[in-house]
N, C-alpha and C positions, 0 to 999 in steps of 0.2 A: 163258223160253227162246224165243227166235227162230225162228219155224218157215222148212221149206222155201221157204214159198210167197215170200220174199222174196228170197232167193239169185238171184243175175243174174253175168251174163259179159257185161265191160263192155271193146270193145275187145281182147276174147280174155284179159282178167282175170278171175277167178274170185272172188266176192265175196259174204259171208253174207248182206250186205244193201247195198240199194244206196246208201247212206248215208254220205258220206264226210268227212273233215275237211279244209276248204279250206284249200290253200295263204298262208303270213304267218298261221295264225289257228289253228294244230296243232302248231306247232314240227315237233320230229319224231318227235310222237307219243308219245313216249317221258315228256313232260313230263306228259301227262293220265292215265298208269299210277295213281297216286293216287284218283285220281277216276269212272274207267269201267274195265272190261272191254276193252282193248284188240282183244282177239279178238273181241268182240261189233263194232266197229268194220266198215264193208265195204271203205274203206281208206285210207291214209291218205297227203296228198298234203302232200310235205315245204314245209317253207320254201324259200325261194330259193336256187336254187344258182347260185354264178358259176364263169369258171375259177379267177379269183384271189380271194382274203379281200378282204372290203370292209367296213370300218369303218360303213359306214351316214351318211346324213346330222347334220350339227351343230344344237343347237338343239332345239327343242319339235318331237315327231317326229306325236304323236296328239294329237287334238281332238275333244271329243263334242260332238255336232251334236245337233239335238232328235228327228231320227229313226235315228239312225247314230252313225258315226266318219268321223273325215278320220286319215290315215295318211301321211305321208314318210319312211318307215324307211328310204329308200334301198336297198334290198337287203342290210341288214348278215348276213354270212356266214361261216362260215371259210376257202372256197373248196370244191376239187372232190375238191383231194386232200386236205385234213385231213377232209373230209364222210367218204369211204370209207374212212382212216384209223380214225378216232378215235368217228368216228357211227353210219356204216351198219351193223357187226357189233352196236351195243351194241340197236338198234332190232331186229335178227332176233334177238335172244337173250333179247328182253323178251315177241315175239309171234310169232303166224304171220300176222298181219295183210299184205296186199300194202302195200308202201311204193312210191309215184309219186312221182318228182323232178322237182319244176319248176325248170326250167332257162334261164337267162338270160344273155344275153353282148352285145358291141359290137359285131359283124362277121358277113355269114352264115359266115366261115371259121371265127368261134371258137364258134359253134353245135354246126356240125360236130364238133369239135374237142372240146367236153364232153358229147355225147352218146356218143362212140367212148369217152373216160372211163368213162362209168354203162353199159357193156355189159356189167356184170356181173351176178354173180349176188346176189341181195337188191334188185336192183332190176326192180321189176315193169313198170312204164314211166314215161315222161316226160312233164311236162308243160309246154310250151312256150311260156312268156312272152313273147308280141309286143309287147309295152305296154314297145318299150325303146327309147333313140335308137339308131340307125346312126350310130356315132362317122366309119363311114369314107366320108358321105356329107352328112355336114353336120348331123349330130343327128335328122334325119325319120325318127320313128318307124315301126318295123319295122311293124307293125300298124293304122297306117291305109293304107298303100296295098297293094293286092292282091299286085301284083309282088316286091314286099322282104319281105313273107309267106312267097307261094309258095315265093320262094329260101330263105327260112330253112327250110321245112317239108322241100324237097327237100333240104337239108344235112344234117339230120337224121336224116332218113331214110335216108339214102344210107352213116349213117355207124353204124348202131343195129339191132338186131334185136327188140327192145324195143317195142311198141306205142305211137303216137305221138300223144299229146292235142295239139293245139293250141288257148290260148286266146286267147281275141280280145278285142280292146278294143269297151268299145262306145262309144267316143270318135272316133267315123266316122258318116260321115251314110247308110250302108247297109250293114247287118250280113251281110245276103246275099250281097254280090260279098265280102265277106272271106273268108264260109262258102265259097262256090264254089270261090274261088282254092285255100284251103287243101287243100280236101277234091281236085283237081285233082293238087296237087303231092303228092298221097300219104297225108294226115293219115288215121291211122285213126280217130279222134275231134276232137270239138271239145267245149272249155270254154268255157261264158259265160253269165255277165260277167266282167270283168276290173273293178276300179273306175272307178267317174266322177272327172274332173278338177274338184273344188271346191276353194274356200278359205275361210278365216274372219278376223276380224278386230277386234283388239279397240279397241274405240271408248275407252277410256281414254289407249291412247299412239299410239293412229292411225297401229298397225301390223301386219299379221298377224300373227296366234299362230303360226303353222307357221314352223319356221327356215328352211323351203324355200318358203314364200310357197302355193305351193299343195299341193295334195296328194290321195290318192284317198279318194273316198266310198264308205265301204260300209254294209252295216245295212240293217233294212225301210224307210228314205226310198227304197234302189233297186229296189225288188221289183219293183214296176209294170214299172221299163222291165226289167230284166231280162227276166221275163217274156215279155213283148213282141217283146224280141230272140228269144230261144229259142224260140220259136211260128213265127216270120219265119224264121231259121235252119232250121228242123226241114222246114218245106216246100221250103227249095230242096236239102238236102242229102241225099244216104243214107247217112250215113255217123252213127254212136250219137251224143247229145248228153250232158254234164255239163253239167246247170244248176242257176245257185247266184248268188242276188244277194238279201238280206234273208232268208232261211228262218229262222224263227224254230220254229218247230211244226210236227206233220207235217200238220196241212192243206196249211201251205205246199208242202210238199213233193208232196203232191197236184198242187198247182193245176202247178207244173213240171212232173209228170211227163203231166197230161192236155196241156201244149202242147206237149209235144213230147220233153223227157228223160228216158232211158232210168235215167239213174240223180241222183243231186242231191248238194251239200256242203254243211256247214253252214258261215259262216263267222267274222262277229264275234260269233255270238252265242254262240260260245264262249268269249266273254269276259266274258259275263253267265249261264252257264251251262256250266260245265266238264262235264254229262254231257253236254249237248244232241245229238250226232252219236247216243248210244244211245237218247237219249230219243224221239227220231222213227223211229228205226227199230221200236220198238218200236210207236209210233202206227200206223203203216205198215202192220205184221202185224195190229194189231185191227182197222185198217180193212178191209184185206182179210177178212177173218174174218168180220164184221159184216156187209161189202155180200154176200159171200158169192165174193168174186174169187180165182178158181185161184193165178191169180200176180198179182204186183205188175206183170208186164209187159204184164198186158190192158189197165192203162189207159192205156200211152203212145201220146201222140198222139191221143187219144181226145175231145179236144175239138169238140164240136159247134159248129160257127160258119159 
């Protein structure tokens, strides 16, 4: 049983523990019923939502790397209205788990536009995929420059009542002016990492394996820099962090939360471990227990450097 001492309000969510199932690597939750306690879960942050269904990219979409995964899923989804349709009731009927919708679009109008969508009820908040092209700017992703950020986060906001994660790519050469920007334009949180841009290639037909040529890296090859960013991030901002890049075990989860976040997600490693998001929340509580720590909140940020 999960004691108190881990329960957190993250973003003005309400959460048993702060342990969550990353987006692309949770489905919607609903898929791991088999496998864990969905309610033991602290919450759980959906697959990708667009406005419209998107078939997902052609070709070999995943690739296992020697520390990780490479991933070009494209965003496959059924849109926004068959999500709320046909998904959102079946996921509040399975748990009382908070559901987070990360949410993706081409435009900051259609941001807007499918966040005023998920202003419903069963949805706890959003989470905001900057790691997208600006179709109506020439494809320059939303999430390396501050400004195309800021306008998404302000779109958002503007259109939601919803508490608003924004995550950040860390596909920029300063994680900080991204944190700043967002956290400016209103973000009540920030998520990161988002994946690294790798590829792979197979020296047989001396061609990429991925049908999309590249694709994002996740898994413990990114922990370090995650890390890294999240530590960098947490001093320029005040506003909660979600960090999540390699978490394998709840040491990991530690070492996140002493750089700086408030709460963490698990995320491919729940492809190698279907309880993994319970099984650290669980390490979490004995840890606490063991050093003798009130809450799991005394140690954020608590790195000594």
């Amino acid at each position: 049983m999960i004691s108190e001492r881990i329960a957190v309000e993250f973003a003005g969510i309400s959460m048993k523990t702060p342990v969550m199932g990353a987006s692309g690597t949770f489905g919607f939750g609903i898929e791991y019923a088999d496998f864990l306690d969905l309610d033991a879960v602290g919450a759980i942050i959906s697959k990708g939502i667009t406005p419209l269904p998107r078939p997902g990219n052609p070709g070999v979409r995943v690739a296992e790397t020697p520390a990780g995964m490479l991933n070009c899923i494209g965003l496959e989804n059924p849109g926004v209205d068959a999500f709320k349709r046909d998904i959102l009731p079946k996921v509040g009927a399975a748990c009382k788990t908070p559901l987070i919708v990360n949410v993706s679009a081409g435009s900051v109008e259609e941001y807007g536009q499918i966040a005023a969508d998920l202003d419903v009820d069963g949805v706890a908040g959003l989470e905001v995929n900057i790691s997208c092209p600006n179709v109506k700017e020439g494809g320059i992703v939303f999430g390396t420059q501050p400004e195309a950020a800021a306008a998404v986060t302000r779109s958002v906001k503007d259109n939601t009542k919803k508490p608003v994660i924004v995550k950040l790519s860390p596909n920029v050469t300063d994680i900080t002016t991204m944190a700043k920007a967002v956290e400016a334009a209103g973000a009540d949180a920030l998520s990161l990492i988002n994946t690294l841009t790798g590829m792979a290639i197979d020296i047989t037909t001396r061609r990429p394996i991925l049908g999309n040529i590249t694709g994002g890296l996740s898994g413990p090859a990114v922990k370090p820099i995650a890390l890294r960013m999240v530590w960098q991030a947490s001093k320029a901002v005040s506003i909660p962090i979600l960090g999540l890049g390699g978490i394998v075990t709840w040491q990991d989860a530690v070492e996140f939360m002493l750089a700086g976040a408030s709460t963490v997600a698990v995320g491919a490693h729940n492809f190698v471990d279907p309880r993994a998001v319970e099984t650290v929340a669980e390490g979490l509580d004995q840890y606490c227990k063991d050093q003798g720590i009130a809450h799991i909140s005394d140690i954020v940020g608590q790195l000594e450097a």
